[in-house]
N, C-alpha and C positions, 0 to 999 in steps of 0.2 A: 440330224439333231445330235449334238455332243451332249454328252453327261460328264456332269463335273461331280466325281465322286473326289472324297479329301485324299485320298492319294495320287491322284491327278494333281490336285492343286499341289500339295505338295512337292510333286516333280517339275511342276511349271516353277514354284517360288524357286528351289534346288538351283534350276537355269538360269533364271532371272538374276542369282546371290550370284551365279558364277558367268554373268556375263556373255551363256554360249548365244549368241544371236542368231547363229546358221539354223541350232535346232530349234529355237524359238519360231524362226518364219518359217521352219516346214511346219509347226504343228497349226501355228495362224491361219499358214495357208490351206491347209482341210477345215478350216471352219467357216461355215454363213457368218455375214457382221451380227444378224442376231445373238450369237451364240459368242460373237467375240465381246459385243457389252452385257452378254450374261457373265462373264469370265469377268472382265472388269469391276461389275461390283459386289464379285466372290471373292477377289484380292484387294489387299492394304493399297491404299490410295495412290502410294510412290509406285507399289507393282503397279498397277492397272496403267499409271501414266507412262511407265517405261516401256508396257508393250505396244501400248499407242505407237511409241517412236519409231516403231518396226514395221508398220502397217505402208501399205503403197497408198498415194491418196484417196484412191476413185473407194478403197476398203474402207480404209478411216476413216472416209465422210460417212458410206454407210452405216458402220456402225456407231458415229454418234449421231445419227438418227435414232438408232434404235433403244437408247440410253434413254433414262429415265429424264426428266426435265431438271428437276436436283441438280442430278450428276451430272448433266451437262452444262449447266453453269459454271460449277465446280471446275471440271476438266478447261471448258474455256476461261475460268478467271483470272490465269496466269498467261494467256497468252494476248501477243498484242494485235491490234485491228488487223496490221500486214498478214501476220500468222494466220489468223483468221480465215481472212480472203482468201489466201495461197493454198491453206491446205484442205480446206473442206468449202467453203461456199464456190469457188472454183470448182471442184469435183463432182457437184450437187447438181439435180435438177432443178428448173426452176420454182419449182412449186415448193419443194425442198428446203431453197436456199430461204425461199421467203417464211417460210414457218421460223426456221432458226434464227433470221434476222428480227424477229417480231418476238422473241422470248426475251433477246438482248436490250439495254438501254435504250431508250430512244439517241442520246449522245454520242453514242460508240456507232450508231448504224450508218450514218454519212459517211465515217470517215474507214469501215470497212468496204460501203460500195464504191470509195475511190481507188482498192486497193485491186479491185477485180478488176484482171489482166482483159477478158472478152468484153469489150464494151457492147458489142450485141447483149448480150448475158444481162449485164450491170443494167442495160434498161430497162430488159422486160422483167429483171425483180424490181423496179422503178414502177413500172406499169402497175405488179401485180401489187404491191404495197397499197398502192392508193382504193382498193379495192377493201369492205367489210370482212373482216374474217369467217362470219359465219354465211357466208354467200357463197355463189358457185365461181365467182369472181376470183374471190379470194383463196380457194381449196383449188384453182385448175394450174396445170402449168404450160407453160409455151413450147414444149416437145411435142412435136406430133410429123408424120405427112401429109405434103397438100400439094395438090396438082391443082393444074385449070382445066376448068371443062372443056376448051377446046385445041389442049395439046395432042398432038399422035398418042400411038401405045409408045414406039421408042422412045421420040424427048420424056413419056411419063416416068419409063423404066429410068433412064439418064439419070432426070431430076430427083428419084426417088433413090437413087444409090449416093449421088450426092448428100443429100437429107441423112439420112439413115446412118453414114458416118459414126453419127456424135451422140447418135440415142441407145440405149440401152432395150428396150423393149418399142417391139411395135405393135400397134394393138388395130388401126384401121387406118385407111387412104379417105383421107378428105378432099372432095373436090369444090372447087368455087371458082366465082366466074372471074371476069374482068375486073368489078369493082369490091373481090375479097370477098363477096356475100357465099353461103355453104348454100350448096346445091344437091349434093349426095357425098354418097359414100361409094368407093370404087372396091368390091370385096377383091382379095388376092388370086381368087381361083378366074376369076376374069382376066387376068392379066398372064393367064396360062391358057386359057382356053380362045380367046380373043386378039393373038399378039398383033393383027395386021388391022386392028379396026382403025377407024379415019379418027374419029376422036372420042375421046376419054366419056364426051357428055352422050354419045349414042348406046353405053354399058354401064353408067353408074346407075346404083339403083336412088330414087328419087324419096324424098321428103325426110329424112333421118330422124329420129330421134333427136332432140338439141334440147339446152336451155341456157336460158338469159343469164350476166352476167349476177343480176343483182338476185336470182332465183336462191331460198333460205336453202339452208343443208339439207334440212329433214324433208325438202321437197325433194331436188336430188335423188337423198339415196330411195325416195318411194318411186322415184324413176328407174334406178337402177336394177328395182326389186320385180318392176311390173314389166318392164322387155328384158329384164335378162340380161344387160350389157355388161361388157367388162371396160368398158370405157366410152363417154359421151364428148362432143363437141358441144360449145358453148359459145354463144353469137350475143355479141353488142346489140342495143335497143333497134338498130335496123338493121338486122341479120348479118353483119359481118363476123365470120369467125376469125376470133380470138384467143383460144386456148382448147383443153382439153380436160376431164378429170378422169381418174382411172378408179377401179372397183378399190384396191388396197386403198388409196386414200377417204373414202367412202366409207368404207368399213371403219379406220381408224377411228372417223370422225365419230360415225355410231356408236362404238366402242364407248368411245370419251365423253360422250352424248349422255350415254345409257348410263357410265358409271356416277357425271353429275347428277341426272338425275335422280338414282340409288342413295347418293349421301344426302342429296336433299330430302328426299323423301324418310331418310333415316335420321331426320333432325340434325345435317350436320352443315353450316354456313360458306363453309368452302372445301376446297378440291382438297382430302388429305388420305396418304398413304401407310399405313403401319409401319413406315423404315422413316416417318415424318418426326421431327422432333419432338422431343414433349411439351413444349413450350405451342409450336403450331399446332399441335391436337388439340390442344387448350381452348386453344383459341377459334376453331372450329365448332368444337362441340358445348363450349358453356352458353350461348346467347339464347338457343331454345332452352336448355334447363335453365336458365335463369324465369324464362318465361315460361316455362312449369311451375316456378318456383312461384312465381306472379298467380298463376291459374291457382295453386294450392292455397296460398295468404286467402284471395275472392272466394274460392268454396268453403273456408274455415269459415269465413266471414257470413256467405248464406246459410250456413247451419249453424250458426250462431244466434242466426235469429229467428231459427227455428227449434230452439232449445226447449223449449214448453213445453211444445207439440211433442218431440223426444223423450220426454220426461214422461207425458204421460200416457205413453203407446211407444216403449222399444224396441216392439218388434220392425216401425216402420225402418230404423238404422241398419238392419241386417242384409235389406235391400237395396242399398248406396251403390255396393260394389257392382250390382248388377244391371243398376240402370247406367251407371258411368261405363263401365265395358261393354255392353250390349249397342250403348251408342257410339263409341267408340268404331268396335268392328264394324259396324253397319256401313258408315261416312266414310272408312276407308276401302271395303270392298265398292262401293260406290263410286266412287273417285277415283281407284286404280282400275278400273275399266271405263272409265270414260278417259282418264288421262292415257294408257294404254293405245285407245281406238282412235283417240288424235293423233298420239306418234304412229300407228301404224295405217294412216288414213282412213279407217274405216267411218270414220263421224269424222265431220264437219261443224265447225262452229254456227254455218248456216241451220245446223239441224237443234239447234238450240228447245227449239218448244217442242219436235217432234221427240227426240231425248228425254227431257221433263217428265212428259205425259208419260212416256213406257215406265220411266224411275218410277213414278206414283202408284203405278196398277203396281210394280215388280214390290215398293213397299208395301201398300194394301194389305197383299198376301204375306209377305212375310209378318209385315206388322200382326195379322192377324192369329196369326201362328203361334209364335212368341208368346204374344197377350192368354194368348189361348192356354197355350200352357201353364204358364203361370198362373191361371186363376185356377186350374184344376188342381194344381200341386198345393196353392194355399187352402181352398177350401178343405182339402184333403185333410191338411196338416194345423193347421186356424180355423177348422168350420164356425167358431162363432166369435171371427173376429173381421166379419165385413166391410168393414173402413180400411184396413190395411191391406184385403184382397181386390177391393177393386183400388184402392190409391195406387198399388203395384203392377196390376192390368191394364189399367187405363194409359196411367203412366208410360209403361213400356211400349205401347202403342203409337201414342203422339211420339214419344223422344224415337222409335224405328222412321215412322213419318218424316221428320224432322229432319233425321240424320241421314236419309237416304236424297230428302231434297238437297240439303246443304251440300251432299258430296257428289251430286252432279251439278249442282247451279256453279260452285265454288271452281272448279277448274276446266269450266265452260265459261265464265268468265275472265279468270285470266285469261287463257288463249287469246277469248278477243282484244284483251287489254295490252297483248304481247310478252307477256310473262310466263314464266315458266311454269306450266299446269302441276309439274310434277310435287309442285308445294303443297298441292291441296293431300298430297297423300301423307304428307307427316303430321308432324306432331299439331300443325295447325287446325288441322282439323276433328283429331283427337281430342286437344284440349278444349276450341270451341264445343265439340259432342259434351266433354265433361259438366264445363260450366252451365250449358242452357238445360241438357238433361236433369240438373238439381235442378236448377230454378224449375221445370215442368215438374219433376217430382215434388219439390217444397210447397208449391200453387197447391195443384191438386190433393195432394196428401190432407193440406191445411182446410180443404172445402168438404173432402170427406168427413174428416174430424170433426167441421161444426155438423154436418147435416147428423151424423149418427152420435154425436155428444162423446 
């Protein structure tokens, strides 16, 4: 890992003004491509593109992978399709190529897949395009080894030095038969321990781990998580494999997963970064405060019509803030464990009414607690103002109730609707808590009032 401390960079711009290229590609070359688009956008835009030009390609594809999405548009929007193809989707894996071609225009991406020199290559990102993005389809790439089950050990060794050429990492030996269908997996310590066996299918070991082309992500990586794998095969609707996903891209996806869901759940309507304009932040973050702002007009409005009642018992106002926050935290604690235990599979949308029912006893008790509280602090503090200690008891009871149903029903529902659960943890269900928590406090406050005058 490099540190870019400002006297670093300093010596890197120094080079850069002065043109020395020899000492610029020793320093490149001690560094991961991680570390070379960390450089890039710690330097002024023209640096960053000049030491691009220094890089060998198989480096400079990496590292604008590793670049932020921004800046990789940026960096590519000077250069043309040809450019494109030749110096980095060329370079790329296939899985690779296919992310970066799916950032770009849809109009630009024909006429860079004409420019890619490997027509093998150019098809199977052909293949993997037509594939959904958030499938296993879409995240695998067509690098891997594959033997047939009924080659010798030698032809395997042959075909397997052949193969292995053009890839970068190897991570398992897929075996299949005649008609492409996966059969196993041949580990490498077989192939040392085994060299004179008759054929490959008398040593692989049988049934792999696999999944389907069109299998979601967050199924995936819950595969990856429960055998352990650093890489899975992945078989078309009648077992033919097809491709491969690797743990790094798994991870990335979770990654990116977890961060939408984090600004979702933090009221924000798209993907945005602190290095994002001011103009896109804007634009991110005003639609739920608008719809705060909507939430706030409606409770002005039901305590508006509960001005009387206010008038003639103030103490009931002192309580607002505590039945709006109290319902508030309840429906988010609620909801970020059930939306939580769906990303990490531990519930099932099938377990819908089994879920429910636990939520109700878990509020019960809480609900009862709360309540509980509360009336002992007002008697304490109000002893002879009864209408206001149980308007506040009760209250806090139903809106714990309420708020703990809503924030399991609420993102057990989407799930099944195919929407993104992680909604129910923001401001949605905050401001819902807000608004129905008055209206249960205004009701009951108002019944208290007349029964005790």
């Amino acid at each position: 890992m490099k540190e870019f401390t400002e006297d670093y960079i300093a010596t890197l711009k120094r080079l850069i003004e002065q043109h020395d290229n020899e000492a610029l590609r020793k320093e490149l070359a001690e560094m991961h491509p991680a570390d070379i688009a960390e450089l890039y956008q710690s330097l002024p835009e023209e640096d960053g593109d000049y030491i691009y030009t220094l890089l060998d390609g198989d480096t400079a594809a990496d590292a604008l992978m590793e670049l932020d999405e921004d800046d990789r548009r940026k960096l590519l929007s000077s250069m043309s399709a040809e450019d494109i193809a030749q110096q980095f989707i060329d370079h790329l894996d296939t899985d690779e190529a296919v992310d970066l071609i799916q950032e770009l225009d849809a109009e630009d991406r024909d006429e860079i897949l004409s420019h890619i020199d490997d027509v093998e290559q150019a098809g199977d990102i052909i293949d993997l395009l037509k594939y959904d993005e958030d499938t296993a389809g879409g995240l695998m790439g067509k690098e891997m080894l594959v033997v047939n089950e009924n080659w010798s050990m030698p032809e395997c060794i042959k075909q397997m030095r052949l193969q292995a050429e053009d890839m970068d990492e190897i991570y398992y030996v897929y075996v299949v038969d005649n008609d492409e269908k996966l059969r196993g997996v041949l580990p490498l310590k077989k192939l040392i321990t085994h060299p004179s066996v008759s054929k490959i299918k008398h040593v692989m070991e049988t049934d792999p781990a696999s999944v389907k082309t069109e299998t979601p992500i967050d199924e995936v990586a819950l595969d990856f998580e429960k055998y352990d794998l650093v890489a899975m095969p992945v078989v078309d609707s009648i077992g033919r494999l097809v491709g491969q996903i690797t743990v790094d891209d798994v991870m990335d996806e979770v990654r990116e997963s977890s961060e939408r869901d984090y600004q979702l759940a933090s009221g924000l309507s798209s993907d945005v970064g602190a290095d994002d304009s001011i103009l896109a932040q804007v634009k991110a973050r005003i639609p739920w405060l608008l719809v705060g702002i909507g939430s706030g007009i409606l409770a002005s409005l039901i305590l508006g019509g509960f001005e009387d009642q206010l008038k003639i018992c103030t103490a009931l106002a002192l309580f607002i803030p505590i039945i709006g926050g109290t319902g508030g935290n309840v429906g988010v604690q609620a909801s970020a464990i059930v939306v939580q235990s769906l990303a990490n599979g531990s519930l099932d949308v099938k377990q819908f009414a089994s879920q429910l029912g636990k939520e109700v006893l878990i509020g019960l008790l809480n609900a009862s607690i709360i309540a509980g509280v509360i009336l002992v602090y007002n008697l304490i503090t109000m002893p002879g103002n009864l209408a206001v200690t149980l308007s506040v008891g009760c209250s806090l009871f139903i809106v714990v109730m309420f708020a703990t149903i809503l924030g399991t029903v609420v993102p057990l529902t989407l799930e099944k609707l195919h929407i993104n659960p992680a909604l129910a943890t923001g401001p949605f269900i905050q401001i819902s808590n807000d608004i129905f928590g008055l209206i249960i406090y205004v009701g009951i406050a108002t019944w208290f009032l007349g029964i005790f005058g």
